[in-house]
C-alpha positions as CSV (number, residue, x, y, z in Angstrom):
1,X,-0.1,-23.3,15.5
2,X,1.7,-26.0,13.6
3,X,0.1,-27.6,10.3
4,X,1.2,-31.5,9.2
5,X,0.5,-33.7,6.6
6,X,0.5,-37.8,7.5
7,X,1.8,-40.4,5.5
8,X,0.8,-43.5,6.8
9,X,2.1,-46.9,5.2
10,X,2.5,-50.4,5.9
11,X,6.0,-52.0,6.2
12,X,7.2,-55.7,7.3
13,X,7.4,-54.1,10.7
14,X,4.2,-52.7,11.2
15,X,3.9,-48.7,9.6
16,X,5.5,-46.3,8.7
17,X,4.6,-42.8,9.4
18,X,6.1,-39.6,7.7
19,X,5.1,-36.2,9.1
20,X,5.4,-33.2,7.2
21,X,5.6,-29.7,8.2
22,X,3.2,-28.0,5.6
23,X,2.2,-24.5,7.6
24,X,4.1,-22.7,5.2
25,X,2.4,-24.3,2.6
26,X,-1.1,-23.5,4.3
27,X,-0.4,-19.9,5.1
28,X,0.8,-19.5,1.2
29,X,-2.5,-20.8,0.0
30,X,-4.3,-18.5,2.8
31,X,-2.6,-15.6,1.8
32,X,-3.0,-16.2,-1.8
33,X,-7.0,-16.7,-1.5
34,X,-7.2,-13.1,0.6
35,X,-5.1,-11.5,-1.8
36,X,-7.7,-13.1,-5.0
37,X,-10.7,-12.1,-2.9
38,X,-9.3,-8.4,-2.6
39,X,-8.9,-8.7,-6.2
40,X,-12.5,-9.7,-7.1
41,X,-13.7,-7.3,-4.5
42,X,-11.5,-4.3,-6.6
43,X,-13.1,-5.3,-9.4
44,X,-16.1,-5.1,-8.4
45,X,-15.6,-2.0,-6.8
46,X,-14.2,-0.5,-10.4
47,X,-17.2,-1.3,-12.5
48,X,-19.8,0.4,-9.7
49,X,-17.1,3.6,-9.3
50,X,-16.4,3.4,-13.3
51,X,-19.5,3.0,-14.6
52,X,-21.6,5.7,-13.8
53,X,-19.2,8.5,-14.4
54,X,-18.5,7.2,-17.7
55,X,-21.7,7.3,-18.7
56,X,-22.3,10.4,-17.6
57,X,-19.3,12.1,-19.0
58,X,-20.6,10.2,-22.6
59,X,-23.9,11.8,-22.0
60,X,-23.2,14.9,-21.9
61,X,-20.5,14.8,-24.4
62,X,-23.4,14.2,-26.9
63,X,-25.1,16.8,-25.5
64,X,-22.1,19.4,-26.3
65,X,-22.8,18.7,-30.2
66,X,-26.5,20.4,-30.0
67,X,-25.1,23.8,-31.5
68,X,-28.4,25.6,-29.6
69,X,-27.2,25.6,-26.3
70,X,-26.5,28.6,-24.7
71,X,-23.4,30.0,-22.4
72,X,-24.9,28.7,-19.1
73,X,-26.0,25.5,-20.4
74,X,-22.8,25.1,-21.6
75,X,-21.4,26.2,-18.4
76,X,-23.9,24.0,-16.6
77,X,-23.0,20.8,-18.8
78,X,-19.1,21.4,-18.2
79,X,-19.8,21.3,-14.4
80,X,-21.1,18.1,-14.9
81,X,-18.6,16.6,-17.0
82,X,-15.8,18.2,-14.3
83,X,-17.6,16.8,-11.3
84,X,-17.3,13.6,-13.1
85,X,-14.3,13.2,-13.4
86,X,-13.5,14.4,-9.9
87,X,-15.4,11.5,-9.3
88,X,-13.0,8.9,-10.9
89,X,-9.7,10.8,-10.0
90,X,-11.4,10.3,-6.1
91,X,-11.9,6.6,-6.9
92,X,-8.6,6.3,-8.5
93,X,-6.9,7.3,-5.3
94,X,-9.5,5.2,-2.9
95,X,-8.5,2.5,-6.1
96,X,-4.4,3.2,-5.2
97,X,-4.7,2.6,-1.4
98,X,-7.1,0.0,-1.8
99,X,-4.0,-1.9,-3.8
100,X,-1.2,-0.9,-1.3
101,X,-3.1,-2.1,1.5
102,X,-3.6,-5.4,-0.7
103,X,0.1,-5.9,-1.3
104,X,0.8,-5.3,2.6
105,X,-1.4,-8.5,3.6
């Protein structure tokens, strides 16, 4: 499938018409709004996968400053924090594949 743009214009001798092949031009612009959408989609995708595990991880860090707790709380609040961040090192390779994949189109 071909794309053209039409020029159409009047001359002495009737019209002139110039054709121009612009399917390069329409698969550039095609390309470029997939690749924007996988963009806007990645961000989105950050600030739900970011978020929450931030939050968390800041949560409990405040919780690490009561100087009550006791060894398993501790324990129990490090767990926490360490399947937190397993959380965002998974996303950040989901995030890395995501991107090549992106690049690929």
């Amino acid at each position: 499938m071909k794309y053209f743009e039409l020029r159409i214009q009047p001359v002495p001798e009737g019209i002139c018409i110039l054709s121009m092949d612009v399917t390069e031009r329409k698969k550039a612009k095609e390309q470029r709004t997939k690749f924007i959408q996988g963009l806007e989609e990645m961000l989105y995708l950050t600030s739900l996968k970011v978020g929450q595990p931030i939050s968390n991880i800041l949560g409990l860090s405040d919780l690490l400053a009561d100087e009550t707790l006791d060894q398993v709380e501790l324990k129990e609040i490090c767990d926490f924090m360490k399947e937190s961040a397993m959380q965002l090192d998974e996303f950040t390779t989901e995030l890395s594949t995501f991107i090549h994949n992106l690049k690929k189109q």
